[in-house]
C-alpha positions as CSV (number, residue, x, y, z in Angstrom):
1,X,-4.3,32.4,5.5
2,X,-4.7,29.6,3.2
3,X,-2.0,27.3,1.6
4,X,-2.2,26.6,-2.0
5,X,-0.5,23.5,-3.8
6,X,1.7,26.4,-5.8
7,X,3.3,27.3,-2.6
8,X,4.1,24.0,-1.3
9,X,8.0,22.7,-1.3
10,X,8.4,19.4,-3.4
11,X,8.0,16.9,-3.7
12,X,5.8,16.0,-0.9
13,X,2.5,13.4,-0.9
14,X,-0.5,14.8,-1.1
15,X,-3.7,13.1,-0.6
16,X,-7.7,14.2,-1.8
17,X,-9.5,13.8,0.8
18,X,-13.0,13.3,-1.1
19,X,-11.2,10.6,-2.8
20,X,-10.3,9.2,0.6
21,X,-13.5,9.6,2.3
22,X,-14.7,7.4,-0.7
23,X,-12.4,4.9,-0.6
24,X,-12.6,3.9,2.7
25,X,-16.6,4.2,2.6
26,X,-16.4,1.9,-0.5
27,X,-14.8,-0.6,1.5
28,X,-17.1,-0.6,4.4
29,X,-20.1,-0.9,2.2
30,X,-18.4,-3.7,0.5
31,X,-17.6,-5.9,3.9
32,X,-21.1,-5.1,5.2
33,X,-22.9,-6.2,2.3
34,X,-21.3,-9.6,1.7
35,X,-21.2,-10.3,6.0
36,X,-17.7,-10.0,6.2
37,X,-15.5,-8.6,8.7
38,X,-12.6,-5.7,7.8
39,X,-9.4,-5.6,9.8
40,X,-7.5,-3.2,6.9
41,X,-3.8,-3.7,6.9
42,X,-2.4,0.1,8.1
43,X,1.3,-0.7,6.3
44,X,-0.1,1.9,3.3
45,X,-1.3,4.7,5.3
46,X,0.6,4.3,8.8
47,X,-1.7,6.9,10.3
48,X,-3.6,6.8,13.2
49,X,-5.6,9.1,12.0
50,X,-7.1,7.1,9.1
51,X,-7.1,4.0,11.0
52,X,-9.9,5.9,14.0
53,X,-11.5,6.4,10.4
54,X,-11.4,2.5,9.2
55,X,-12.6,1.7,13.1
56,X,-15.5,4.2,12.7
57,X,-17.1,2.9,10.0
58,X,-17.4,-0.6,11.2
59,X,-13.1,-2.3,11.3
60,X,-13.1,-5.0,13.7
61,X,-9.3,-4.3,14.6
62,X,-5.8,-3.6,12.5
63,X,-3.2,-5.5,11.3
64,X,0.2,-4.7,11.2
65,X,3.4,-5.4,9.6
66,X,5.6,-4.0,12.4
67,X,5.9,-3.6,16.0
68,X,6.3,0.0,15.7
69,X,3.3,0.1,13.5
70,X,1.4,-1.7,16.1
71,X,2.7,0.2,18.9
72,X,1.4,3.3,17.3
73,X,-1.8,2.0,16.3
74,X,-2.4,0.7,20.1
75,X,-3.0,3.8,20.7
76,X,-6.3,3.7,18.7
77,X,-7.0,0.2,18.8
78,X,-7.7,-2.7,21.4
79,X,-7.6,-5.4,18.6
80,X,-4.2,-5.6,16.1
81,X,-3.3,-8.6,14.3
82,X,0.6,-8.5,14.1
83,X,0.6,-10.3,10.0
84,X,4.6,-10.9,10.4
85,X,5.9,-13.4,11.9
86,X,7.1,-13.5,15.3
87,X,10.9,-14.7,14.6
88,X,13.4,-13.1,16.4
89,X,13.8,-12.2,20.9
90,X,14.1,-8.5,20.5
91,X,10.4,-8.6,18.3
92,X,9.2,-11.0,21.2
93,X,9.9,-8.6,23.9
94,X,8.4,-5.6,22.3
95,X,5.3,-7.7,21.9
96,X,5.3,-9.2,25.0
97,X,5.4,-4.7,25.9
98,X,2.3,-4.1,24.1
99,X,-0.4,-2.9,26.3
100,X,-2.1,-5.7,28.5
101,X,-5.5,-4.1,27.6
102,X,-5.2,-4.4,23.6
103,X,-6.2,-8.1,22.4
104,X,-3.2,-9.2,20.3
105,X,-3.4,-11.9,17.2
106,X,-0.3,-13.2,15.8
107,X,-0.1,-15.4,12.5
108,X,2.4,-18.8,12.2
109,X,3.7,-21.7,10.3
110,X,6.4,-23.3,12.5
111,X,5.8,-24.9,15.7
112,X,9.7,-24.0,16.9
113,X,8.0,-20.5,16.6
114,X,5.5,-21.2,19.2
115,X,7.6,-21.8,22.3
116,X,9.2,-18.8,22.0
117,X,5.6,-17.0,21.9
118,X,4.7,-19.0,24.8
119,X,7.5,-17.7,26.4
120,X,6.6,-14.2,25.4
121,X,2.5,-14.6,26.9
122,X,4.4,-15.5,30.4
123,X,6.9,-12.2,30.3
124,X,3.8,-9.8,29.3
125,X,1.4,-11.4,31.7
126,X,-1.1,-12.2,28.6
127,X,-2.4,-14.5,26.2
128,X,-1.8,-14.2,22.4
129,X,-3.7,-15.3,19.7
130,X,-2.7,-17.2,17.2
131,X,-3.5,-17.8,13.5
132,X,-2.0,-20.7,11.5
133,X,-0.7,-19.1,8.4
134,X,-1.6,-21.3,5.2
135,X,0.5,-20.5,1.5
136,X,-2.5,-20.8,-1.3
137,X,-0.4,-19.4,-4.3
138,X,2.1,-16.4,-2.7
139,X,5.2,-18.6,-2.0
140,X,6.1,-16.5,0.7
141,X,5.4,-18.2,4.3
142,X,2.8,-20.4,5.6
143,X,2.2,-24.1,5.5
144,X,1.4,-26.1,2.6
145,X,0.2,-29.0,3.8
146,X,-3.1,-29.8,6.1
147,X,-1.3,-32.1,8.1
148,X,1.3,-29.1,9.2
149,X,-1.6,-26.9,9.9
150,X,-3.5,-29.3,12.2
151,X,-0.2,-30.3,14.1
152,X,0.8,-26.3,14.3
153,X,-3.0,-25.5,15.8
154,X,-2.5,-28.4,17.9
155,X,0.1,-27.5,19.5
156,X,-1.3,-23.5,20.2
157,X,-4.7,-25.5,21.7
158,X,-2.0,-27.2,24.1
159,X,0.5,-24.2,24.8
160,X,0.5,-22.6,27.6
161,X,-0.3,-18.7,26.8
162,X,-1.4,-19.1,23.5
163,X,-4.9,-19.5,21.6
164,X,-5.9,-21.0,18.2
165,X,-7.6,-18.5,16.7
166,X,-8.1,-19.2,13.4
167,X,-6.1,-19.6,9.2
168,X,-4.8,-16.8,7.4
169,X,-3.9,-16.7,3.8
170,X,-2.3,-13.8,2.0
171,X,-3.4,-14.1,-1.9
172,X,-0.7,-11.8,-3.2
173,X,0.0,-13.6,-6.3
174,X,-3.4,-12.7,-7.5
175,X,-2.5,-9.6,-9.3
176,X,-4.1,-10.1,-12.9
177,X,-7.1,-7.6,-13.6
178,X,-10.5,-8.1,-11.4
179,X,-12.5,-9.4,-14.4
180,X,-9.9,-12.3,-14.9
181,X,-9.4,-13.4,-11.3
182,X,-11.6,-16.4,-11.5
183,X,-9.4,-19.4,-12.3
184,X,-7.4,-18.2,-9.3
185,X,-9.9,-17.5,-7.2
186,X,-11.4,-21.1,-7.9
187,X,-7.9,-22.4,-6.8
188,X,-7.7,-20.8,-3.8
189,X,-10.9,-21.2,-2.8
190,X,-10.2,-25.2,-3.3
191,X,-7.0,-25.2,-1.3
192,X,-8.5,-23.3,1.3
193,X,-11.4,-25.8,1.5
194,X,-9.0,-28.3,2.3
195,X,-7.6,-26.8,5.3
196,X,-11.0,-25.8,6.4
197,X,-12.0,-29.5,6.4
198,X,-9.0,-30.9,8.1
199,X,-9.0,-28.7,11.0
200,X,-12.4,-29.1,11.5
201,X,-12.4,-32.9,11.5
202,X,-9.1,-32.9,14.0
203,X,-11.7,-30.7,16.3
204,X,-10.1,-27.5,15.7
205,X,-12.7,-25.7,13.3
206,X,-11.4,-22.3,12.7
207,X,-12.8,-19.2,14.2
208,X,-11.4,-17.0,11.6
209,X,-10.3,-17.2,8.2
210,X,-9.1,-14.6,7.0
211,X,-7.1,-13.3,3.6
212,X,-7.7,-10.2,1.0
213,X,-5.3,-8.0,-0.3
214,X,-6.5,-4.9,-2.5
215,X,-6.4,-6.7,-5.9
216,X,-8.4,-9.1,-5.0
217,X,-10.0,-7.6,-2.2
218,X,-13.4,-7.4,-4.2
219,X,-13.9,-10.6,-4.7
220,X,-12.9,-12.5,-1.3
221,X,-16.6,-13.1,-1.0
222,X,-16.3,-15.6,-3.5
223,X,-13.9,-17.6,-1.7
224,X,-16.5,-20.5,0.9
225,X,-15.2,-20.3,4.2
226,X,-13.7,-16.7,4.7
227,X,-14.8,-14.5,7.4
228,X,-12.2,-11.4,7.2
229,X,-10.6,-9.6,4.9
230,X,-7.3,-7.9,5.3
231,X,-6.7,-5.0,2.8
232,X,-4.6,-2.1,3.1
233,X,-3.7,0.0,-0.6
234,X,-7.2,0.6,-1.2
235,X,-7.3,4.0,1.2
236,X,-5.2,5.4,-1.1
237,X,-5.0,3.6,-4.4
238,X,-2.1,3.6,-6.9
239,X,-1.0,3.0,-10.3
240,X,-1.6,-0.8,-9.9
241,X,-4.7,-1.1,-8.3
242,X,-6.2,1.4,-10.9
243,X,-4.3,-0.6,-14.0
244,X,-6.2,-4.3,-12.7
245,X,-9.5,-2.5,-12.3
246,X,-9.2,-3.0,-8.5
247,X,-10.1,1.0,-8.2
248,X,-11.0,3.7,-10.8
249,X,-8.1,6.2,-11.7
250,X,-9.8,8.7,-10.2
251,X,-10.3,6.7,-6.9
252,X,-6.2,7.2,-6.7
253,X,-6.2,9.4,-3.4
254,X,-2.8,10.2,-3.0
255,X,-0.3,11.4,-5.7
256,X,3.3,12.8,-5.0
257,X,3.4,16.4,-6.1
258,X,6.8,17.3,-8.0
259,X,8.2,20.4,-9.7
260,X,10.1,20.8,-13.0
261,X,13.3,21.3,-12.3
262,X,15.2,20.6,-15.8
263,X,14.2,20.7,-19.6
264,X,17.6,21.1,-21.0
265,X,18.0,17.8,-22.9
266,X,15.2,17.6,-25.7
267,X,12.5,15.2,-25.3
268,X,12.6,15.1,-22.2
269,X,12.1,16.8,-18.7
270,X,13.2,16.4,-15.2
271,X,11.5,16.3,-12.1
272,X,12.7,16.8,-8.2
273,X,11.1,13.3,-7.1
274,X,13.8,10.0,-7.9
275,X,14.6,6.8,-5.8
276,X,14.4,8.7,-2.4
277,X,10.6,9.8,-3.5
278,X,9.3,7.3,-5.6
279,X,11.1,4.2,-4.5
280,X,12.3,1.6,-7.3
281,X,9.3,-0.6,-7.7
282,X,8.1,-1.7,-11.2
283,X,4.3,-1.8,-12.1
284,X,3.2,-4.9,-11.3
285,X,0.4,-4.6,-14.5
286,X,0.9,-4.1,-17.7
287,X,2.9,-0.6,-18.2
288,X,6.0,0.6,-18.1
289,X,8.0,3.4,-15.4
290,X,8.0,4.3,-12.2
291,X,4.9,6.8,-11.7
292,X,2.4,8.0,-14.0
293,X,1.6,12.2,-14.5
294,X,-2.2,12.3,-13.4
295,X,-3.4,14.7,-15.6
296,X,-0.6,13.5,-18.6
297,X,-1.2,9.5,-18.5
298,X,1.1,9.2,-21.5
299,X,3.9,10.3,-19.5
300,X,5.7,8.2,-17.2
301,X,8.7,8.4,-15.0
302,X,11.2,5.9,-17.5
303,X,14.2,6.7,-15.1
304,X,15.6,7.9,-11.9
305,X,18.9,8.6,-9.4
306,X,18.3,9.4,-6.1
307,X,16.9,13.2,-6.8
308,X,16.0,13.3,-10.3
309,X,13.3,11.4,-12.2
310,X,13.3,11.4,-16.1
311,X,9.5,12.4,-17.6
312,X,10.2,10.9,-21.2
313,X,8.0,13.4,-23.6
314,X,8.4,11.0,-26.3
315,X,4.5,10.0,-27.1
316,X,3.2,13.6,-26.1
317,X,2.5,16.5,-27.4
318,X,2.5,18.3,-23.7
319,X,5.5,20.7,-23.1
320,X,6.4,21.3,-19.5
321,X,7.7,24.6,-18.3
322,X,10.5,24.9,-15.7
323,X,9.1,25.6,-12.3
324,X,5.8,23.9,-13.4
325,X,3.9,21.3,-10.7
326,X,3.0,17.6,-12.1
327,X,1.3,15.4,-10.0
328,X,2.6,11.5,-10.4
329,X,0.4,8.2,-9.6
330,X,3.0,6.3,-7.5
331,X,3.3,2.7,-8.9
332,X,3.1,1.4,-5.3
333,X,1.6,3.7,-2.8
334,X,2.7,1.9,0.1
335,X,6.6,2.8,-0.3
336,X,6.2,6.3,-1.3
337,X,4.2,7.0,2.4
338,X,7.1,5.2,4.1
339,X,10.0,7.6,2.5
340,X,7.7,10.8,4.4
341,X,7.4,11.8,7.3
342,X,4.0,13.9,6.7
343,X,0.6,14.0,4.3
344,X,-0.8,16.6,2.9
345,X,-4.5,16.3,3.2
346,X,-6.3,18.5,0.0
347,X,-9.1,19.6,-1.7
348,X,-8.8,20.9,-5.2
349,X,-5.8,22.9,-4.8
350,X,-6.4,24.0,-1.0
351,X,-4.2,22.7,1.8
352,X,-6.9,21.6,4.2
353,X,-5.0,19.4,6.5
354,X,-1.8,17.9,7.1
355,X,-0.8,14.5,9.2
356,X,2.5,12.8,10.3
357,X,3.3,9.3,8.8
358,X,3.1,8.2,12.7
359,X,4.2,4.6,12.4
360,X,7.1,4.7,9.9
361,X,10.4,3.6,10.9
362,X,11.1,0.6,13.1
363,X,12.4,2.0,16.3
364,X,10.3,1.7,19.2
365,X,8.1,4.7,20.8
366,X,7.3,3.0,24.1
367,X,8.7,3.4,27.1
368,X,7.1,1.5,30.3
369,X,7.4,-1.5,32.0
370,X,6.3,-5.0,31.3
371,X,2.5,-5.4,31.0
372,X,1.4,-1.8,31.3
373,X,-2.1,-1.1,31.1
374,X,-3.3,2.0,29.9
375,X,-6.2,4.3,28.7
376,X,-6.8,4.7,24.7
377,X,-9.4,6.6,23.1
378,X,-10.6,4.5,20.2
């Protein structure tokens, strides 16, 4: 018998899967026609399910945020990039623990870091690649100068255990609409150049540059010098990437479906998806609240408490009912998958589908020896 939107408990995430399909076709065709490779970032969807998908149509590996992410994801997946640094003995061991048989990238920006790494290839038997991590704008991690980069990649090409493999560069302050990204862009590509050129003269040309979040996804072609691109919210799309232009509204893939609970106080009405649903992100555009009403886009989410999220009815003429469904655009996709445990998968108003948000968490889901090695389908 088949499941209908009315009958599902809220709120819960549900996800078009046309809208997906085109989403992650739209990024394939975009990294195949400029010659560029695509290892998406699977921190938005946390699936392996729609990471086999990215792999199918033509990813070169993953990248991850966590160990548990990549753990999951080795299941899929011979090639991760963990884009996190590895700080920290306990996020050593677990991957030193990842299977022998999956190639395993790690990005940098301290040499302290790398002798602790080194330590890591012996325990798992391996050899890790690593990326020098270079800060063009974000202010987050990475190296600012050439001279630190060279000395950091010399000392990987020296290291026992360890590989240079490349830069990476995460432009995440590049969040102004697609059609004004150029000034930016210019800059980064600039900066980049630099590090480019000293590397190369000190003998260590880099295999791999890589950088691209969504926002700026589009355009990484632009940028001399870069070979991969790295994005992650475009499978699903949200409220930012539609307000820069990065996507079209109706490429957002996955809303969060919510049920009238409350129109008691005038002007306003209340919804049964708050903090623990939504998270507590701003729009990182132009726009106010915390989640947008798809088919209402006058009507925002101005407020929340853990349960409850205020639809202020202010600048609409639209009345909703108790009981009724609204489906909200998420500001920031990414935190509203991690606060689930499953998807619902959708077309029209059919239940097609559903998945488990499989890497969520950061407790690990391995339990073998050192240096296992084992079969994955892929």
């Amino acid at each position: 018998m088949a499941t209908y939107l009315e009958q599902l408990e809220t709120p819960v995430p549900v996800v078009d899967l046309d809208r997906l399909a085109h989403n992650l076709d739209r990024m394939a065709a975009y990294v195949t026609l400029h010659g560029l490779k695509l290892r998406p970032h699977v921190k938005t969807h946390k699936s392996p399910r729609i990471a086999a998908e990215q792999l199918r149509l033509g990813a070169v590996g993953l990248s991850c945020a966590t160990l548990r992410e990549a753990e999951v994801m080795a299941e899929v997946c011979d090639d991760l990039l963990i884009a996190y640094p590895p700080v920290g003995a306990a996020r050593l061991e677990r991957l030193a623990r990842l299977p022998r048989d999956v190639r395993v990238s790690v990005a940098a920006d301290d040499i302290q870091s790398l002798d602790a790494l080194s330590v890591a290839a012996r325990l798992g038997q391996r050899t890790f690649d690593v990326r020098v991590e270079v800060d063009l704008g974000m202010h987050r991690v990475g190296v600012t100068t050439p001279e630190k980069a060279v000395a950091i990649a010399r000392h990987i090409d020296r290291t026992s255990g360890l590989e240079f493999a490349g830069l990476q560069f995460y432009p995440g302050h590049i969040r102004s609409p697609v059609g004004e990204q150029d000034a930016l862009l210019r800059k980064v590509g600039a900066d980049l150049g630099v590090f480019i050129d000293a590397l190369t003269e000190a003998g260590l040309p880099p295999a791999v540059v890589s950088g691209g979040s969504t926002p700026a996804a589009w355009r990484m072609h632009e940028i001399p010098g870069v070979t991969e691109v790295r994005p992650g919210t475009y499978v699903y799309n949200d409220r930012t990437t539609a307000s820069i232009g990065a996507c079209d509204w109706d490429d957002c893939a996955l809303t969060v479906l919510a049920t009238v609970v409350s129109v008691a106080v005038k002007g306003q009405a209340v919804i049964d998806a708050g903090t623990k649903t939504l998270g507590r992100e701003p729009l990182r555009a132009d726009g106010d609240g915390f989640a947008m009403v798809q088919d209402h886009p006058e009507v925002f989410v101005t407020r929340m408490s853990e349960e409850h999220g205020i639809l202020d009815l202010s600048n609409t003429s639209w009345r909703p009912r108790l009981g009724d469904q609204v489906r909200l655009i998420p500001n920031h996709v990414c935190i509203v998958v991690h606060l689930f445990d499953e998807i619902i998968g959708v077309r029209g108003h059919a239940v097609e589908t559903r998945w488990p948000v499989a890497a969520r968490g950061r407790e690990s889901n391995q339990d073998f020896d050192i240096a296992p090695s084992k079969p994955r389908a892929v």
